[in-house]
N, C-alpha and C positions, 0 to 999 in steps of 0.2 A: 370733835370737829372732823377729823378724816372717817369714822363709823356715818357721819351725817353727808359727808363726800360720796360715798362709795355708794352711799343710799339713793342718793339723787341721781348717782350715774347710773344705776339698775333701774332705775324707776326709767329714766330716760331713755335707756336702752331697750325695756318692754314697750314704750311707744311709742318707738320707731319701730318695730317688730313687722306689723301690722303694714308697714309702708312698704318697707324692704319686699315682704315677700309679695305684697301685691307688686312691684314693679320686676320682680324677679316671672312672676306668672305672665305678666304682659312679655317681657321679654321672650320668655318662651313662646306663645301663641306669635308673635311675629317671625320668630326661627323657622316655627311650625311651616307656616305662612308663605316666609319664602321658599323655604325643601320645594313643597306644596307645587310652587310657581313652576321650578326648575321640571319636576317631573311629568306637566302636561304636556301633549302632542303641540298644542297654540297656545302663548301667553297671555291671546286674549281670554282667552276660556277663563284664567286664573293670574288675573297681574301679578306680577312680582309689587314686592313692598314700596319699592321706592317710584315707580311707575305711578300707583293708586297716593303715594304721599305730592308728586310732583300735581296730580289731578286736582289733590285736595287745597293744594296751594293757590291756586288758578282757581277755585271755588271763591276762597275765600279774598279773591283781589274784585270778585264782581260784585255790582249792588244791590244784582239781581237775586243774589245768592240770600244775603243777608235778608232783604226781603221777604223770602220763602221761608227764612229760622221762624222770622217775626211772625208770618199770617201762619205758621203751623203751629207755636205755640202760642198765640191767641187763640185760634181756635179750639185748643185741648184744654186754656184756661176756663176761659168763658163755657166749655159745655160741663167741664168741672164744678163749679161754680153754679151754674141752673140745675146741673143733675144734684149738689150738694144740701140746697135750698131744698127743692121738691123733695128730695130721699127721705133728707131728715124729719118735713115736717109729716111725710107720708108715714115714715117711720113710728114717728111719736103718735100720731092718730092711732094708728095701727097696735100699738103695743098701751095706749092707756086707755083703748073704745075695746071692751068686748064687740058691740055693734059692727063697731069697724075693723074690728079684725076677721067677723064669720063672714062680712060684705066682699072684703078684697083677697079673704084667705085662695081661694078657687083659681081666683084672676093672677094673682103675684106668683100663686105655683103654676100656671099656666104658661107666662109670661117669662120666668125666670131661667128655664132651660132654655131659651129661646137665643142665637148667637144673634147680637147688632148686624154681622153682617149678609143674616138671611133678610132684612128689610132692607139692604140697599137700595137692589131695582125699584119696589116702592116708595123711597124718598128719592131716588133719581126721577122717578115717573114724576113726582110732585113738586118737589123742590128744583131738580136738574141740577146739574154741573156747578154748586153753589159755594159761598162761605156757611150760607143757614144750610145748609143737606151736611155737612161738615159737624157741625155743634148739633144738630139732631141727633147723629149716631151717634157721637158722643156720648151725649145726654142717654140716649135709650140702652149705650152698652154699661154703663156705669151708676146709672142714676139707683135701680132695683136691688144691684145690691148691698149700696148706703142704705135702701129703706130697711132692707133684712137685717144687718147688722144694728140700726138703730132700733128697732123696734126690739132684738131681742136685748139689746143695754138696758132700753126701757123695763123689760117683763122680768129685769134682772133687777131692777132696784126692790131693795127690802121691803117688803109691805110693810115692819115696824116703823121703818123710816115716815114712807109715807101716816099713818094712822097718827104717828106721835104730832107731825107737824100739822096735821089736822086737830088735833087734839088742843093746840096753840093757839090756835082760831084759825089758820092761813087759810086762805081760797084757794081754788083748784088753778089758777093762773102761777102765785106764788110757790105752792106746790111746786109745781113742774120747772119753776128756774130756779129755785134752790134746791130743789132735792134728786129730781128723776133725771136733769139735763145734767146735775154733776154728776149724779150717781152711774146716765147712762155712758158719758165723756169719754172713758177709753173706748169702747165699743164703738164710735164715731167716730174718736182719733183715728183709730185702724183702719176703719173704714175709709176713710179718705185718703189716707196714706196710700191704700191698695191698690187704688181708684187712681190715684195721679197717675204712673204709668201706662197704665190702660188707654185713660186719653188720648196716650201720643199718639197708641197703638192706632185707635181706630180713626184718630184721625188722618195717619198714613196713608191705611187701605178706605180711608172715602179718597184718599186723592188718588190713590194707587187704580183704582177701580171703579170710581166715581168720576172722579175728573176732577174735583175739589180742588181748590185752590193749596198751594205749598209742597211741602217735599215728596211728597209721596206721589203730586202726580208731575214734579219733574224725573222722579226714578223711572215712572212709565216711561216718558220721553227718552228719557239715556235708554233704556232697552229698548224700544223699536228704533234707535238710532243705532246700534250696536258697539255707545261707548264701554264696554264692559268696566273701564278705569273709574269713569264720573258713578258708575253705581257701585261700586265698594267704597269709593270716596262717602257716596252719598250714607252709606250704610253704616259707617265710620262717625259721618256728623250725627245720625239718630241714635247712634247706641251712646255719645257722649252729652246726647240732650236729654237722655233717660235715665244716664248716671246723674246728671244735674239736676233732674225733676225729682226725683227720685231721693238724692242726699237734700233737696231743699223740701220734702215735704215730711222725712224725718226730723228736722232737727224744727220746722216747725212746730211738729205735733210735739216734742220735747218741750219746746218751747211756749206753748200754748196750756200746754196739761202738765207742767214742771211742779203744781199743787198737787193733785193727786199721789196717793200712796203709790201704786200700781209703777210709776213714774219715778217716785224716786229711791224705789230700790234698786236700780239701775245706777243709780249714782254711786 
């Protein structure tokens, strides 16, 4: 009984580990942080901690604030979400069509180097100052490379696999959801996992740059206003809504693909 005590406390003690030293590292970048503040010529240039924490407070008492959480991450969902749909089934085209792979091979290598945010001015030209010019860039900075990753999941499943289930009698419909969409699964898990973040990203700088609605193009406003407090503030809420995007589309794809071998050698 006390061999099975001391086991549970070791165990327990490994995972806390993990917590400790993460709050141990935050601790330190705020030390950092403040020195930091101390040593500039103006404290605007570089708030002190508790300056940029009293700002963040004052954020979070307006409705206007919470508002801007909500239309900023709807629109990183929702372009998520269209770029996920499109990717995949481009993907899957892409990776079970010879045809369609020599037709888009040219255009997807073309396209692929390509940053979302060199087509801004052209979806501002078109869309303007929008919530859709928002979910567009979304969509076009993340959508292309769901399709590459699924398509090579796809060119990854076994030809035995496939041949044998043909062999069965299955149609080429039943094929692909029982065999090529498990088979391609992790390669799309990742895929979208990598993709969440991204969203946030570009949906910041359409508002940062665009004028888009949500945080990023309040952060523009705090700099031409010269709060420098409201934009560490601000910068404070988007790096904690990318840890939350971020640990919520891990434990999804955990959760989603917990079948998979791949999956649970992790456990």
């Amino acid at each position: 009984m006390q061999s099975s005590g001391r086991t549970g406390t070791r165990i327990g003690a490994v995972g806390a580990a993990p917590i400790l030293y993460g709050a141990f590292g935050i601790v330190l970048l705020l030390a950092a942080w403040q020195w930091g503040s101390t040593q500039v010529a103006s404290e605007n240039a570089l708030p002190s901690v508790p300056t940029v924490a009293i700002a963040l407070g004052g954020l979070f008492t307006q409705g206007a604030f919470w508002s801007e959480v909500a239309i900023t991450l709807g629109i990183a969902l929702l372009g998520w979400a269209i770029a996920a749909v499109i990717g995949v089934a481009l993907g899957v085209l892409v990776g079970t069509s010879e045809i369609a792979h020599a037709a888009t091979r040219v255009v997807l290598e073309f396209l692929r180097p390509i940053p979302a945010i060199v087509i801004l001015p052209l979806a501002m030209l078109v869309l303007g100052p929008t919530t859709e010019m928002g979910v567009f860039l979304v969509v076009f900075g993340v959508m292309l490379p769901i399709a590459a990753q699924t398509a090579a999941g796809v060119e990854s499943v076994d030809p035995v696999m496939r041949n044998t289930a043909r062999s069965f009698g299955m149609g080429s419909g039943e094929i692909l959801w029982r065999v090529i969409l498990p088979g391609a699964s992790p390669y799309i898990g990742t895929a979208m996992r990598v993709a969440a973040p991204v969203t946030l990203i570009m949906t910041v700088v359409a508002g940062m740059l665009g004028g888009a609605p949500g945080i990023g193009n309040s952060l523009t406003v705090a700099q031409i206003a010269g709060r420098n407090e409201d934009i560490f503030a601000y910068v404070l809420v988007l790096g904690l809504m990318g840890l939350l995007v971020q640990t919520a589309s891990v434990r999804t794809e955990r959760r989603l693909l917990h079948w998979h071998s791949s999956y649970r050698k992790g456990d």
